[in-house]
C-alpha positions in Angstrom: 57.4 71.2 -94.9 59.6 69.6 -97.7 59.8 66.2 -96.2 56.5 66.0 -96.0 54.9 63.6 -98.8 51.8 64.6 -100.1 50.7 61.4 -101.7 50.6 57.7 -101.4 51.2 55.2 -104.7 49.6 51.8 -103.4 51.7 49.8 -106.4 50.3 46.9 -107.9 49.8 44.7 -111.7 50.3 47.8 -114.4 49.7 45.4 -116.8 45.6 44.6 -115.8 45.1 48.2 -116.7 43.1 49.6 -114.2 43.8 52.4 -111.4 41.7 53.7 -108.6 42.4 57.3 -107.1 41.3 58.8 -103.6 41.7 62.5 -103.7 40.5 63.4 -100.3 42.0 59.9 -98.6 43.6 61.5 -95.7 43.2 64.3 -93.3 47.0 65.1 -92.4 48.8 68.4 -92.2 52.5 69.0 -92.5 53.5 70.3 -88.9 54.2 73.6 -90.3 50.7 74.6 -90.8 49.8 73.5 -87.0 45.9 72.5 -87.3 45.2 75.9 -89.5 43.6 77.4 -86.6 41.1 74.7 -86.0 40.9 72.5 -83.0 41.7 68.6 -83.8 37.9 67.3 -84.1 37.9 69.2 -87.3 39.8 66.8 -88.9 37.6 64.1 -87.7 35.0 65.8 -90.2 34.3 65.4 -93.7 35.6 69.4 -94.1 38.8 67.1 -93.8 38.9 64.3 -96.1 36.7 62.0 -96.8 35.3 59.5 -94.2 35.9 56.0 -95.1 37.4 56.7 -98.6 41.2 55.3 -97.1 40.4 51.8 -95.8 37.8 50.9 -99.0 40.5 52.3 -101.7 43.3 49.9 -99.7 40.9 46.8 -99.5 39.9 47.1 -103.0 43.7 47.8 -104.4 44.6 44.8 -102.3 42.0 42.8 -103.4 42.1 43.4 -107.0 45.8 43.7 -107.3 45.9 47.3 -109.2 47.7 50.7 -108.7 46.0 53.7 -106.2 47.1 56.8 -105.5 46.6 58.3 -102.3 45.9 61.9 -101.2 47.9 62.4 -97.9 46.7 66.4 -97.3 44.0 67.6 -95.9 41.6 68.9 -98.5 41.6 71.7 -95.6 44.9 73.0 -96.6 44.4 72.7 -100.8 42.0 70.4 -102.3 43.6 68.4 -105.2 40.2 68.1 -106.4 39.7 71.4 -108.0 41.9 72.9 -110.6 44.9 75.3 -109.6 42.6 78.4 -110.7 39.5 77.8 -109.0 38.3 79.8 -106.4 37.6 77.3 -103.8 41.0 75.5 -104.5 41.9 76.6 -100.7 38.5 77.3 -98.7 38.1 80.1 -96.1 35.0 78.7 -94.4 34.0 75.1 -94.8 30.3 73.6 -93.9 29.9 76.3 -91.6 33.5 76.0 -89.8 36.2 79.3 -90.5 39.4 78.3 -91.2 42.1 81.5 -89.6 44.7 79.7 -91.4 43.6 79.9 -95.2 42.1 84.0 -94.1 44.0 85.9 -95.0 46.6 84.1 -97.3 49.2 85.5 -99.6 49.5 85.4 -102.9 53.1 83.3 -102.1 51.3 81.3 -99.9 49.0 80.3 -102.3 51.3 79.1 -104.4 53.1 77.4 -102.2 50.6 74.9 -101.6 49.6 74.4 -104.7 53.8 73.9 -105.5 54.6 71.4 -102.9 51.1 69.7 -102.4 48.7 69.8 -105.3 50.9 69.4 -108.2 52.9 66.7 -106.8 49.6 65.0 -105.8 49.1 65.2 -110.1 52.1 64.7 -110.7 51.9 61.2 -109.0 49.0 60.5 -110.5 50.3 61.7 -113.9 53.1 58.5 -113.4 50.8 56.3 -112.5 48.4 56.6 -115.1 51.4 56.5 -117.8 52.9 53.5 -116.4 50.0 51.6 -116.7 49.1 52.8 -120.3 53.0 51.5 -120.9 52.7 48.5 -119.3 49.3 47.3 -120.4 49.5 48.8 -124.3 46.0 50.0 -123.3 44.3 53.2 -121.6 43.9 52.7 -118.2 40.2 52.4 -116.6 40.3 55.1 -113.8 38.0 54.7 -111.0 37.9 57.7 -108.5 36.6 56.8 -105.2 35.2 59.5 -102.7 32.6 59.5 -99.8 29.9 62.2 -99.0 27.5 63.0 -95.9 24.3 61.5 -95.2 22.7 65.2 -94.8 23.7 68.6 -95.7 22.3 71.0 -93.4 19.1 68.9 -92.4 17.8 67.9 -95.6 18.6 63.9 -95.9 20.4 62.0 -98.8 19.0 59.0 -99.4 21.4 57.5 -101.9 24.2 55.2 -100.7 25.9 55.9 -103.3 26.3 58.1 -107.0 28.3 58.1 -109.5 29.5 61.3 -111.3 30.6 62.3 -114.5 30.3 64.5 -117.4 29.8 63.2 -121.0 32.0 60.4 -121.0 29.4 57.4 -120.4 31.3 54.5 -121.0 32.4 53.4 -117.5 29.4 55.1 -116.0 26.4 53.4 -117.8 28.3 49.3 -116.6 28.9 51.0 -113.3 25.5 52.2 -113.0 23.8 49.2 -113.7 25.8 46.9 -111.8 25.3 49.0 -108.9 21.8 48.8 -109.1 21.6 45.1 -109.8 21.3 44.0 -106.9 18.0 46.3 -106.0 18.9 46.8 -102.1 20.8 50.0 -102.9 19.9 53.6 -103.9 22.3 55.0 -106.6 22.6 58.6 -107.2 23.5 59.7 -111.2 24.7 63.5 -111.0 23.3 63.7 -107.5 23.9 65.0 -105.1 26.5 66.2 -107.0 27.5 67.4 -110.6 30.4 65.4 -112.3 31.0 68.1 -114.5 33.5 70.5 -113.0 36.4 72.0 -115.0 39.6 71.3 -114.5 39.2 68.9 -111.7 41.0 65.6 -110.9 38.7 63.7 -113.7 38.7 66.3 -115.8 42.7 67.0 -116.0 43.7 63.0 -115.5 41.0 61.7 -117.9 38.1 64.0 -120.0 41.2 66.0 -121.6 42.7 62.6 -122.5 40.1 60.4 -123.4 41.0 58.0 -120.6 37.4 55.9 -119.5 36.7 56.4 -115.8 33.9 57.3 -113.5 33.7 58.6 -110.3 32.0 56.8 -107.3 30.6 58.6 -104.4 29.6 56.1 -101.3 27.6 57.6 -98.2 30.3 58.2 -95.1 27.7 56.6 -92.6 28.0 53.1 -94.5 31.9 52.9 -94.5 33.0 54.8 -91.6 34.1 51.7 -89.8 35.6 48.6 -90.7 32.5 46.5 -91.1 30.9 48.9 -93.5 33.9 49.0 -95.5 34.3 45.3 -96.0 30.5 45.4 -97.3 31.4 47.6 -99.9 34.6 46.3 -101.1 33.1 43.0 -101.2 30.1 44.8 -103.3 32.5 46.8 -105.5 35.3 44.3 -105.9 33.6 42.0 -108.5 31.7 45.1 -110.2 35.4 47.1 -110.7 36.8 43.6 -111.8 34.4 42.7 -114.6 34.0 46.8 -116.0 38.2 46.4 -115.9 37.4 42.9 -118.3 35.5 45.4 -120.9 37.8 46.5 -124.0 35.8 49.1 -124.6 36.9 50.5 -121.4 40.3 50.9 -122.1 39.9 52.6 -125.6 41.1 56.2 -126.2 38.3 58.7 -127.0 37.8 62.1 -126.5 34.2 63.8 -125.1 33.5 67.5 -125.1 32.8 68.4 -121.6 29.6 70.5 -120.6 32.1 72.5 -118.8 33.0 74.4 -122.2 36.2 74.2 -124.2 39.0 72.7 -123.2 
């Protein structure tokens, strides 16, 4: 289990300031763990990781020359995406599917993943983010990419993509509206999802410090193969590019989150 790395850092340009993050990249397990109980087209499912998310954050590090960190996990075994006391941190039954190897788990176990897999996941992202604040005298423009499913149960989501967040508007509002430029897309704001969940990756990385950032949400079926992800980094590319060109987005300032107190 200990030579298994739970992250990738993509390096690129500190010094343009901006740094893109994919939580849920990847859908591997250390071989310790086995497949948690579940049989291998599990992890072909979005209880896994997030469809698509790998190959679009590459292209777009590649092709904008910036820093991306990487989850390697499965968001099966702990999801970085959720702070280290939340209850769904490591999930016993996932869209429907049980997972025997997180029921039961010790306390020890617990803590286990969240020693060697989610906190060196932050941790990662912790260096990154201060490098580029170093490097490029600035605070860094964090865009977090993720993918969702184009139903949930049988009800339909007609949004390609959304973009979630909690108070902190500055990256969202330029993202927003460049998104929607265009007119041949449907953008989600807050839906189908809330951007406002405490502690996290957003909220630890960014709200807490007053770092700008947003986090974009693109519908699995358009990117789950290469074509579709050559679409959207050639949509995304020149959008991340000219929000990056913004000083305003790389100013320090601190929101209250509608989560409560920090």
């Amino acid at each position: 289990m200990n030579d298994f790395i739970p992250y990738e850092i993509i390096e690129g340009d500190y010094d343009k300031g901006m740094v893109l993050l994919a939580d849920h990249a990847m859908n591997l397990l250390p071989a310790h763990y086995g497949k948690l109980g579940l049989p291998q087209t599990a992890f072909h499912r979005h209880i896994a990781f997030d469809i698509g998310i790998e190959g679009l954050t590459r292209s777009l590090a590649a092709r904008l020359g910036v820093p991306a960190v990487l989850g390697r996990f499965s968001r099966l075994l702990i999801d970085p995406n959720r702070g280290e006391d939340d209850p769904t941190l490591i999930m016993k039954i996932s869209d429907g599917a049980i997972i025997p190897g997180n029921h039961p788990i010790s306390d020890e176990e617990w803590q286990r993943r969240i020693e060697f897999f989610h906190r060196p996941y932050h941790n990662a992202v912790d260096r990154v983010l201060t490098g580029v604040a170093q490097s490029s005298g600035e605070a860094p423009l964090v865009l977090s990419l993720h993918s969702y499913t184009p139903f949930w149960k049988e009800t339909p989501r007609p949004w390609h993509a959304a973009v979630l967040w909690d108070t902190d508007n500055r990256a969202v509002d330029p993202l927003l509206a460049h998104l929607r430029a265009t007119g041949d897309i449907l953008v989600g704001d807050n839906e189908p999802y809330d951007g406002a969940l405490k502690g996290d990756t957003m909220y630890r990385h960014c709200m807490m410090k007053g770092i700008p950032h947003a986090l974009l949400e693109v519908r699995q079926d358009l990117i789950a193969d290469e074509e579709g992800i050559a679409e959207w980094s050639d949509r995304l590319a020149p959008i991340f590019a000219a929000m990056n060109d913004d000083p305003i987005l790389h100013e320090y300032e601190l929101f209250t989150s509608r989560t409560g107190p920090y």
